[in-house]
N, C-alpha and C positions, 0 to 999 in steps of 0.2 A: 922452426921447432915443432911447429904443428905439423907439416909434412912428414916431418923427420918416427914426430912418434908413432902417427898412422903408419910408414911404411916397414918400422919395426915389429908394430901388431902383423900387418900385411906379411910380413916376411915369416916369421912364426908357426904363421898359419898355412900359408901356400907351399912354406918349406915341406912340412908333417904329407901336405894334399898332393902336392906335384912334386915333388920328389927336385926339389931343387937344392942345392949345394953341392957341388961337385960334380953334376950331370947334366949342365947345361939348361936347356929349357925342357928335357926330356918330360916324361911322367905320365900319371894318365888319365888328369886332369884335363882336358883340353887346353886349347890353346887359349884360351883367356886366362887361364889360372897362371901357364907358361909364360905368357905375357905381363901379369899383372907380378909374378915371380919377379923374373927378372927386373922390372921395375924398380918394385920392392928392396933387391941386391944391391941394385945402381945408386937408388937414392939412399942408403943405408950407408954404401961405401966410401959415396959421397964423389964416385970418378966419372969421366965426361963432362961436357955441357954441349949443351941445345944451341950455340951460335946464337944467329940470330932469333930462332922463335925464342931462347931465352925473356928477350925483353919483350916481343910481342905476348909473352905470356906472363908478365913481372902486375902484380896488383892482382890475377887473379882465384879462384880460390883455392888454399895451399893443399887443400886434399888432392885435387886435379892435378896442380903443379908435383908436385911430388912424384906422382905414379909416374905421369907422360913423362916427364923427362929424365926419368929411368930408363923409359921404353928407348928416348930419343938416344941416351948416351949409350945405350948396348948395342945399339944398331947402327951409330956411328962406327964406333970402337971396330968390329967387325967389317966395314965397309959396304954393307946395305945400300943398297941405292933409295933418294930417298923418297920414292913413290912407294918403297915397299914401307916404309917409316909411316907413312898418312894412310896403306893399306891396312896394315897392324893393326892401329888405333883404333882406325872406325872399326874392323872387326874384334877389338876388346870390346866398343861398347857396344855394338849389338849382341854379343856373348853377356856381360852385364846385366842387358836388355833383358835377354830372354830368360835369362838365369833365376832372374827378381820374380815377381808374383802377376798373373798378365789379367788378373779379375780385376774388374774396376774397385779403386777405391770409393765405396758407398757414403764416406763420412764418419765411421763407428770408430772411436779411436781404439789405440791399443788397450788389449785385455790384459795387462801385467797385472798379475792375482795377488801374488806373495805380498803382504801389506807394507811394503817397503815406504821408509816416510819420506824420501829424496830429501832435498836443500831446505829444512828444517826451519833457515835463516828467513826464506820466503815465505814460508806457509803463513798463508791470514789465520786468523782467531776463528774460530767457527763454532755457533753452539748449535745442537739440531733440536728441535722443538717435537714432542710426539704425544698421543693420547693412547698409550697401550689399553687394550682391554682389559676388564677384571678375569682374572685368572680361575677357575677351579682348583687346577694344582700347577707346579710348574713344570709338571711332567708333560700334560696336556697339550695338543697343537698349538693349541694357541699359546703358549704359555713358551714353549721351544722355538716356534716362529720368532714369539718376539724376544725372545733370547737370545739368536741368531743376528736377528737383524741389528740390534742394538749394541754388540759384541761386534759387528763388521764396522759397526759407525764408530765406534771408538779404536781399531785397525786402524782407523786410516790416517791420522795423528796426533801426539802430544797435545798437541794445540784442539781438539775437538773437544767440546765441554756437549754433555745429553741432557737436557728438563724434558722429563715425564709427565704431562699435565695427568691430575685426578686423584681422587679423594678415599680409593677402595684401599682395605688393608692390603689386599696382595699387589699394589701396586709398591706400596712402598718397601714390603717386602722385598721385592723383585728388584728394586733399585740398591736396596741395600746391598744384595749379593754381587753387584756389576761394579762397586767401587765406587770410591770418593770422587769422582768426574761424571757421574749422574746423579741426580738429586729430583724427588717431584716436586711438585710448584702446587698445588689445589686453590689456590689465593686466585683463580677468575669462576666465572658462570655454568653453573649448571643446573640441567633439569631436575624435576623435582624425582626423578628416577635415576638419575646420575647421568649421564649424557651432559660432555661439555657443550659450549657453545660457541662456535668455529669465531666468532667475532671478538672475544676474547681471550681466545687464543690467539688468534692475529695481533691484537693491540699487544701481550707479555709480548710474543715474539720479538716484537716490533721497539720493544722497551730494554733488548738486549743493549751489551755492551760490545759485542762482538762483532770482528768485521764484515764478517755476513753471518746470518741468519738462517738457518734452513727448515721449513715446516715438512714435514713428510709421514707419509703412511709407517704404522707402526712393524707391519711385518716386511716393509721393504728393505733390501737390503743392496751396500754401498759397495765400491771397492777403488780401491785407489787414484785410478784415475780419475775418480770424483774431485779428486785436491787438487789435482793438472789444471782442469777444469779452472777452478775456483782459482788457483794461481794465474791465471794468464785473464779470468775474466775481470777480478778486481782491478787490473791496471786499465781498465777503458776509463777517457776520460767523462763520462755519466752516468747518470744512477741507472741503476739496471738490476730488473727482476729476471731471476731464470729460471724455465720451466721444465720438465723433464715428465714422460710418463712413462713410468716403468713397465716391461716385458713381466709376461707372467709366464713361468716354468711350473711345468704340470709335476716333475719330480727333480727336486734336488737334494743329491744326497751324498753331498758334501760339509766339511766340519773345520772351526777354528780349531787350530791346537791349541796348548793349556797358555801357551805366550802371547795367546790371539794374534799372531803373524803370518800363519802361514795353512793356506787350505788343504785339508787334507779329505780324500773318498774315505767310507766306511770300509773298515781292514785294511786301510795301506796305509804305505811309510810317506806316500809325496803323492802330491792330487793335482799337481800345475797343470802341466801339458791337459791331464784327462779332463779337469775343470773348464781347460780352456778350449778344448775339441767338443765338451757335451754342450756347454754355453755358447761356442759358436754355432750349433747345429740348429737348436734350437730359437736363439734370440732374431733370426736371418727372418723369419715369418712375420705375420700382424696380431702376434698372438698380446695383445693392449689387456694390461690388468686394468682397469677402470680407475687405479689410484692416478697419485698426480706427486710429484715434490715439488716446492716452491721454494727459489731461495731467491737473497737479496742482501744486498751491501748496506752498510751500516753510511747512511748519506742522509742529505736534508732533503731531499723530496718525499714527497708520501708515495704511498703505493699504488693511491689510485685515487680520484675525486670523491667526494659526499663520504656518507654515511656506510658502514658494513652492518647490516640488519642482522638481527640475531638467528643468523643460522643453528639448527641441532646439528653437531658432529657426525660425519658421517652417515646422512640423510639424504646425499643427493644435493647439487644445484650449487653449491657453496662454493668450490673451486672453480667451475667455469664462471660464476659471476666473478669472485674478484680477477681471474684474468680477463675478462670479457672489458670490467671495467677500467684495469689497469693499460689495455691497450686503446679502450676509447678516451681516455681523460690525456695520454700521451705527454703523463709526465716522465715516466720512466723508461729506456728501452726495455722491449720485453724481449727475452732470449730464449728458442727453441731449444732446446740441449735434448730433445727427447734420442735423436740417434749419435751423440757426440760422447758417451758413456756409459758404464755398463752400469744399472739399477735394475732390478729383479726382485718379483714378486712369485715367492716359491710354494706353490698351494699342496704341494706335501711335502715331508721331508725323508722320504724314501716308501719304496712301495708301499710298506706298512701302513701307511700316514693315507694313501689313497681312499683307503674306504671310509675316512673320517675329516674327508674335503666338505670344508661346508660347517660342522660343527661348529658352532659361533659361542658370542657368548652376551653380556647385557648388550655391544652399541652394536651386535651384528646381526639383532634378533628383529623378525620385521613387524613394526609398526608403523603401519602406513599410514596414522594420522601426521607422524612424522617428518614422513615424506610430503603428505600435505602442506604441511607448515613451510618446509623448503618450497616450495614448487609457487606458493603463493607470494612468499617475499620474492622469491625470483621476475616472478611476472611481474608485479607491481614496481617493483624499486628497480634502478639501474636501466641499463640499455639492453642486456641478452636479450627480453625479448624481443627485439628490433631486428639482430640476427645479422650485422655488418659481416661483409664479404674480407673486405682490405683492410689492412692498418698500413698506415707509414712507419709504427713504430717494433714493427715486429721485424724480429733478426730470427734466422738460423743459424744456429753454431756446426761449423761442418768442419771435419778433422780429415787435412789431406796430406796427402805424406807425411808427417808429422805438423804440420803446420794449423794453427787454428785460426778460418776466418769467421766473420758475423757476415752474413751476408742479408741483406738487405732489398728481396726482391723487387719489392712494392716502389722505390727510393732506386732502384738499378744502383746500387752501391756497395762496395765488400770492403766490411773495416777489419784489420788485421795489426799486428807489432811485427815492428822492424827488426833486427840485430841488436837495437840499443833500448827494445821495449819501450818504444813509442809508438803512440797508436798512428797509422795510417790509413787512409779510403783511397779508393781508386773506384770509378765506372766499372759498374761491373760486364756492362756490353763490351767497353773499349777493352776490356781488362782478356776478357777472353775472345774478341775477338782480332789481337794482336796475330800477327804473322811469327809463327815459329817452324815454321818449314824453310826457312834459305840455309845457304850453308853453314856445315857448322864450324869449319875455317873461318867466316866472317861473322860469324853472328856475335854479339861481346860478350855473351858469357859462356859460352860454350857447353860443358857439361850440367851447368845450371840448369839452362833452358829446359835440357831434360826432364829436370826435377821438377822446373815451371810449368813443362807440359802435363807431369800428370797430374798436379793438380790446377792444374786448369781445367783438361780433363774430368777430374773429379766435381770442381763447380760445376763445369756443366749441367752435368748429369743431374747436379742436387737441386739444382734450380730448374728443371723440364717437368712441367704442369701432371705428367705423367709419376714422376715420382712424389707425390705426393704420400709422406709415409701415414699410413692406418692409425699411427700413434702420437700424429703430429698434433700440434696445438689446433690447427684449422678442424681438425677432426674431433680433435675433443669439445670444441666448442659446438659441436653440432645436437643443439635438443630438439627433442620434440616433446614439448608440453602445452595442457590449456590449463586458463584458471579456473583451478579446483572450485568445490563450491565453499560455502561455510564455514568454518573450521570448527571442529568441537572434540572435546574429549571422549573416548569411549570407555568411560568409568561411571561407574553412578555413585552416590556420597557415599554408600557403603562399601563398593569399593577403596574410594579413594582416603576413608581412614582405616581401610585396613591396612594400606601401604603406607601411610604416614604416622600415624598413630604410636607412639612410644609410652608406653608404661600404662596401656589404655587411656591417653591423654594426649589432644589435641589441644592447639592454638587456633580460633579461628576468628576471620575479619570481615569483615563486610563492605562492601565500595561500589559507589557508582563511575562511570567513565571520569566525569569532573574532578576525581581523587587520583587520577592513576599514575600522575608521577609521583602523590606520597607515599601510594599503596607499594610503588617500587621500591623508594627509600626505606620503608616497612619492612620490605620482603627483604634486601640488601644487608640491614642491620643484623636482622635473624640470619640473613646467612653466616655476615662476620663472627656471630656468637656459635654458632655449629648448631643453630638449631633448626630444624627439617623439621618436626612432625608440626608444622602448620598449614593451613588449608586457608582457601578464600570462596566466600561467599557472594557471587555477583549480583549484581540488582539489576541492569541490563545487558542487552546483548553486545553493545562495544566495548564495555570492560570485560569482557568473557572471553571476547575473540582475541583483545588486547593480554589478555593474561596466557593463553591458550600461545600466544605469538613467544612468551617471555618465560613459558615452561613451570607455568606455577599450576598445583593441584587446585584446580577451581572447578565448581558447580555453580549451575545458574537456579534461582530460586523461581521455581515456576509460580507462584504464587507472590512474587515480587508486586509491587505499584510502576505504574506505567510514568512517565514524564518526571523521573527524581534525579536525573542525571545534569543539574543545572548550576550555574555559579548562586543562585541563591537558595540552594540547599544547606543551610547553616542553622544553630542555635535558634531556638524559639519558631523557624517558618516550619508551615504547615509542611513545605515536602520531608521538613527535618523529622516533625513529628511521625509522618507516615513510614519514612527510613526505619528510625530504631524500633519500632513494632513488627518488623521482617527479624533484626538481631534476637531477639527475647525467643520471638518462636523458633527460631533456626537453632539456637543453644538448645531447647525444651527437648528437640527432634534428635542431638545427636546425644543427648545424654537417655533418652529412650533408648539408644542402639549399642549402649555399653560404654560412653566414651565419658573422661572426664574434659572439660571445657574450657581454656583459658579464653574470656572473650578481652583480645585487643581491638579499639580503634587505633585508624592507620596515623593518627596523631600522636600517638602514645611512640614516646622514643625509649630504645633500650637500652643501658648501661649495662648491664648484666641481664644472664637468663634467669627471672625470680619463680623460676616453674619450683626448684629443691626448694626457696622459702615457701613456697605454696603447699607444696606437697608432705612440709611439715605440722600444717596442722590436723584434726585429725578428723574421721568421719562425719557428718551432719553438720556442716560448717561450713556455711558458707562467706566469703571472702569478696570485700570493696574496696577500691577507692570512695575517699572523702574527698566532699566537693567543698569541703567547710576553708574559704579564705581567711576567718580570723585567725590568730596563733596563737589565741589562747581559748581554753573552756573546750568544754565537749567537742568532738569531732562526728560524732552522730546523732545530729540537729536535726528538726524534721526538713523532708526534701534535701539532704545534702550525703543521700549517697548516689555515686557516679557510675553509670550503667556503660560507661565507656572501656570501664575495665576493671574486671571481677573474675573469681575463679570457682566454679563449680563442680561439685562431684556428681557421680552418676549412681546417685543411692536415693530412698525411697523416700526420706524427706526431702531432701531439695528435689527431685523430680517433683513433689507434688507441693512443692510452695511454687516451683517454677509455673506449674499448671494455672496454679491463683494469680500469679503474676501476668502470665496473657490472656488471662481471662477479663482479667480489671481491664491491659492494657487496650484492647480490640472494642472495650467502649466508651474507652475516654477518648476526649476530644484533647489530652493535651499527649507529648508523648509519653512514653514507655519509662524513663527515668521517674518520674513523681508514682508510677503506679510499683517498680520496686519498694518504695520509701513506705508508702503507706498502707502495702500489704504483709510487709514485713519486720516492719519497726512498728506499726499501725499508725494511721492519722492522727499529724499532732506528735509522734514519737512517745505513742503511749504502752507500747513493748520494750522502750529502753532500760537498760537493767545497767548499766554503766556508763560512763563517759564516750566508751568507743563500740561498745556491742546491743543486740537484739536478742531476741529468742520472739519465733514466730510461733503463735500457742499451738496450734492445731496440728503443726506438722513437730514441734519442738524441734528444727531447726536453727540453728546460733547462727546469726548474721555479725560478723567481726568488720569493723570500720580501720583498715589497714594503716600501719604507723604512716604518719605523711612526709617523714623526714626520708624513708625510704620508699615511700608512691606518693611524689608530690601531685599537687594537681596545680592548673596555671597562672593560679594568683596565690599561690602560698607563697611567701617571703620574697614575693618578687626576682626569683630565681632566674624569670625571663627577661629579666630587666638588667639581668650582670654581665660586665666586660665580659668574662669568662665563664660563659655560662655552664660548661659542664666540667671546670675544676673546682667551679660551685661548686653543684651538684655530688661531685663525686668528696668531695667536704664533706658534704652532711652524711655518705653515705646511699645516696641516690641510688636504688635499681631501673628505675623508670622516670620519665619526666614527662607528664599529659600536658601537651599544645592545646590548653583549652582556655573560656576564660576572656575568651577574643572574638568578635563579631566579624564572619567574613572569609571566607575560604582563599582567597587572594592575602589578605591581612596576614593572615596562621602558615600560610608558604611561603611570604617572606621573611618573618618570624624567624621560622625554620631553619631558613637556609643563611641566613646572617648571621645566625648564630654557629653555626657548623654543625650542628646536628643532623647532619645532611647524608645520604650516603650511596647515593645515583646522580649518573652524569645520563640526563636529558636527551642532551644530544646524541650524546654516544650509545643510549639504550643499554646499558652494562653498569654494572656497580663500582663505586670506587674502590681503590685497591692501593693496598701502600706503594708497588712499584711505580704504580700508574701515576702517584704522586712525586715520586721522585723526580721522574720526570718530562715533571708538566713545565 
């Protein structure tokens, strides 16, 4: 039946070409077509047979069987002698031969453009992972680029689901107009200038449901045989990452149409052929856009050993580390696909677009402390800079007559699927250096072997030290970097509330290194709440650097104290005291510069942003926590307001009560909280005018003592003492809950974190995330 249909097609064809039916083998076609005609007639008609070679040819493949013994039953029929019969033949196939294409096969598989979705039935689940940039408009390059590219990733099937990581309004604009199969995700880490962070990105990725995953540059763009790919790589029996680096095209100017199916040139009706002549012309060179795609099957190995450090997105370093390290830990195969498919990266979309190459936008703009940052986790962590030569676990994906093998130079091994898509290895020395030159009368597969030669042929080729392609993995891994020095920010505090700053009002906190996994939990919470305009105050250099690594707006206080960064910097000890007289003066400095001040310690947890109840009271008012643990009577006792968390304005009494306040503090020997209390309630609490407020005479400043049921502090009604401590909380009405109250900075973090008021993972350097907990 399979013979039968081929020589029907065969017949069709040759009939139109070579003028067969009724005129013999005439036409003028050559004699292969006349040959392969005739064939075609014979096995159609169904008359003759082949005698004996019949059975010497019974089992093998019915395309071969079919034609030849057409050829053999016309030549019988006629009386051919039959040396001319075995003359024929072989000169069909060398007509065949030379007929085909006589350029080596390089590996690049087919460029079928038209976004056809083939056996639907097969296709895996695929979601693609990306961090579009913020848009200007969506008219703009970058704004069409990634319009493009995201429009060809969803071409390519049913089954392909897009998350957009990021937090900018025109991102989610821009998802909006692409349909209900893209959606953003803003739920991981970013800088405090918006720049994701490649490590969680990786972890959502990685938290799909899908049967692979694909992370990839945002203006790169896909085309079908991406899903070929992806079809034949999921049935390997191992987990396996695949790599690809996309060709970069100096001009593409080419279009989906409105069904997304089908490419089309600017002014024409059909773009295939030209699509596929301009893109062959061009992808044949080493022209490497510096991006990268990374995919991977939804399996139980990880990606790679340890830790992925908090890379900035697109900084540089990020991607050759995690493959560097995925191929040194050698739990997963790593697969080259860089020449196995076509991905392109199009840096204009038609002349027009040339002279606005380059125009970037926030994550393409250069800040090289940024690059810093990458360049320094890369040296430090991981193996890249060791700079290994070999993996055992590195594959090349190489497409050879249609057929896809892995090959496996390092290992001499080529793993490929059989007929029945089971995986197979074979040597890859033995493999290609088998004999395929004896006859091809005896040889047992006959016409096969042909097809075995050229891609054997082709492995060859892919495997000779000389083709090593410009775009390969081994080349991308190739840096050249030193470690950088220092790391620091290039902003000064005035800068950096001008960037952060919301409604002239800042959040700010203050922390030595011994705090800096609460100060993350700190920073983490405010992220959950959307709140940004907060800043950190460093007290030394490894919390600076450490903040600096984690993308938080930070300044280091040059006029800090030396040796305060210690596990007995707690309540009552002198380095405690010395700590919170940096807070008092650093609040005094930025409310000189126009800002209003929310001061949090990093103890202080948030339930809610209470900046709107803050911001509702009204000028010359200044705003505490109560340190008062009874629960009944006044709440503004002397010494029992809390300098841990208070909210200032930037007007001309509180600036100059604040004055009196470091002025007292810088000569008391005790700290900075007993010098608020008793310069502004006065010693003794002899300014108190009610149960909860002050009025400081001089400056006639009102100091309000905050309700405590909504800013508790750590011994009011034993809050930290409950099963559940924040559906407590969130009972009474809680916006805040102070971790105070407790002697010991070990004691107050495990506190913390028992409770679940928690909201950084340690290890992982990243915040927690509802996905992340799904599934943990």
């Amino acid at each position: 039946m399979v013979a039968r249909g081929l020589t029907s097609v065969l017949t069709a064809r040759t009939r139109a070409r070579a003028g067969v039916g009724g005129r013999g083998y005439g036409g003028t076609a050559g004699p292969a077509a006349a040959i392969l005609a005739a064939a075609a007639a014979a096995a159609a008609s169904g008359k003759g047979s082949a005698g004996g070679l019949r059975s010497w040819w019974h089992g093998k493949k019915r395309r071969v069987t079919g034609v030849m013994l057409g050829v053999l039953s016309r030549l019988r029929s006629s009386s051919a002698p039959r040396m001319l019969a075995f003359f024929l033949i072989c000169l069909a196939v060398i007509c065949l031969l030379l007929h085909g294409k006589h350029q080596r096969d390089q590996g690049r598989g087919p460029t079928h453009l038209p976004s056809g979705h083939g056996d639907l039935t097969q296709s895996p689940s695929v979601t693609i992972f990306a961090a579009p940039r913020p848009m200007a408009s969506s008219s703009s390059l970058v704004g069409r680029r990634q319009e493009l590219a995201v429009r060809s990733w969803l071409a390519l099937s049913p089954h392909v689901l897009v998350v957009l990581f990021g937090r900018h309004p025109s991102i989610f604009a821009f998802a909006a107009a692409l349909g209900p199969r893209v959606s953003v995700e803003s739920a991981i880490d970013f800088t405090f200038l918006g720049t994701p962070f490649f490590h969680t990105m990786v972890a959502r990725s990685q938290a799909s449901h899908a049967d692979v995953s694909v992370l990839i540059e945002p203006e790169t763009m896909l085309f079908p045989d991406f899903i070929t790919i992806l079809r034949n790589t999921v049935q390997l029996d191992h987990d396996w990452l695949l790599v690809s680096i996309p060709r970069s095209v100096s001009n593409f100017s080419f279009h989906l149409d409105d069904t997304g199916k089908w490419w089309l040139p600017k002014g024409g009706d059909t773009g295939l052929e030209k699509l596929q002549e301009a893109l062959g012309q061009k992808l044949h060179g080493d022209h490497c856009s510096g991006r990268v795609l990374i995919a991977w099957n939804k399996g139980n190995a990880p990606l790679h050993g340890g830790v992925l450090p908090p890379f900035v997105y697109g900084k540089g370093f990020h991607n050759q580390w995690l493959i560097n390290e995925a191929l040194s830990s050698e739990i997963r195969v790593i697969i080259d696909a860089s020449e196995a498919f076509l991905n392109i990266y199009p840096e204009a979309l038609g002349h027009e677009d040339s002279l606005l190459h380059g125009s970037g936008s926030e994550y393409g703009e250069e800040r090289t402390w940024e690059t810093d940052v990458n360049s320094n986790l890369a040296a430090v962590y991981g193996s890249i800079y060791f700079k290994r030569s070999k993996f055992s676990n590195l594959m090349k994906l190489v497409v050879c007559s249609g057929q896809y093998f892995f090959v496996n130079a390092a290992e001499d091994m080529v793993y490929f699927l059989d007929s029945l898509h089971q995986q197979r290895s074979e040597s890859l020395n033995s493999l290609l250096d088998e004999d395929l030159n004896g006859s091809l009368l005896f040889k047992r597969r006959f016409l096969q072997s042909i097809v075995e030669k050229r891609w054997r042929t082709c492995l060859d080729y892919n495997r000779l030290p000389y083709r090593e392609d410009k775009c390969s993995i081994n080349e991308f891994l190739k840096l050249n970097f030193t470690l950088p020095p220092p790391l620091f920010l290039p902003f000064s505090l005035e800068s950096l509330l001008q960037m952060t700053a919301d409604d002239k009002t800042v959040v700010l906190s203050v922390a030595g290194d011994s705090y800096r996994d609460m100060l993350m939990s700190w920073v983490c919470r405010l992220r959950h709440l959307s709140v940004t305009n907060f800043i950190v105050g460093a007290l030394d250099s490894d919390i600076y650097q450490f903040a600096v690594l984690q993308g938080l707006p930070v300044f280091k206080d040059p006029l800090a104290p030396n040796n305060i960064s210690t596990n007995d910097c707690h309540f009552g000890s002198e380095c405690f005291q010395r700590v919170t007289k940096v807070k008092s003066r650093l609040v005094l400095q930025i409310l000189k510069l126009g800002y209003n001040v929310l001061l949090s310690d990093v103890d202080v947890y948030w339930f809610q942003n209470p900046l709107p109840y803050l911001h509702s009271f009204g000028p010359a008012t200044f705003l505490a926590q109560s340190d008062e643990y009874n629960e009944t009577g006044p709440i503004n006792m002397p010494r029992r307001l809390n300098s841990g968390f208070y909210f200032a304005r930037s007007d001309a009494p509180t600036i100059s009560a604040m004055e009196k306040v470091v002025k007292h503090a810088s000569t008391s020997e005790l700290s900075e909280q007993p010098s608020f209390y008793d310069v502004l309630c006065g010693e003794g609490g002899i300014n108190r005018i009610s149960h909860n407020q002050c009025i400081e005479p001089e400056t006639n400043l009102t100091i309000t003592f905050l309700d405590r049921n909504m800013f508790p502090n750590g011994a009011f009604k034993g809050l930290w003492e409950k099963h559940d401590v924040e559906a407590a909380c969130l009972k009474k009405g809680c916006l805040i809950l102070h971790n105070n109250w407790i002697s010991g900075r070990m004691k107050k973090l495990e506190r913390q974190v028992l409770s679940g008021l928690w909201a950084y993972n340690t290890s992982s350097r990243m915040c927690l995330q509802h996905w992340k907990m799904e599934n943990s």
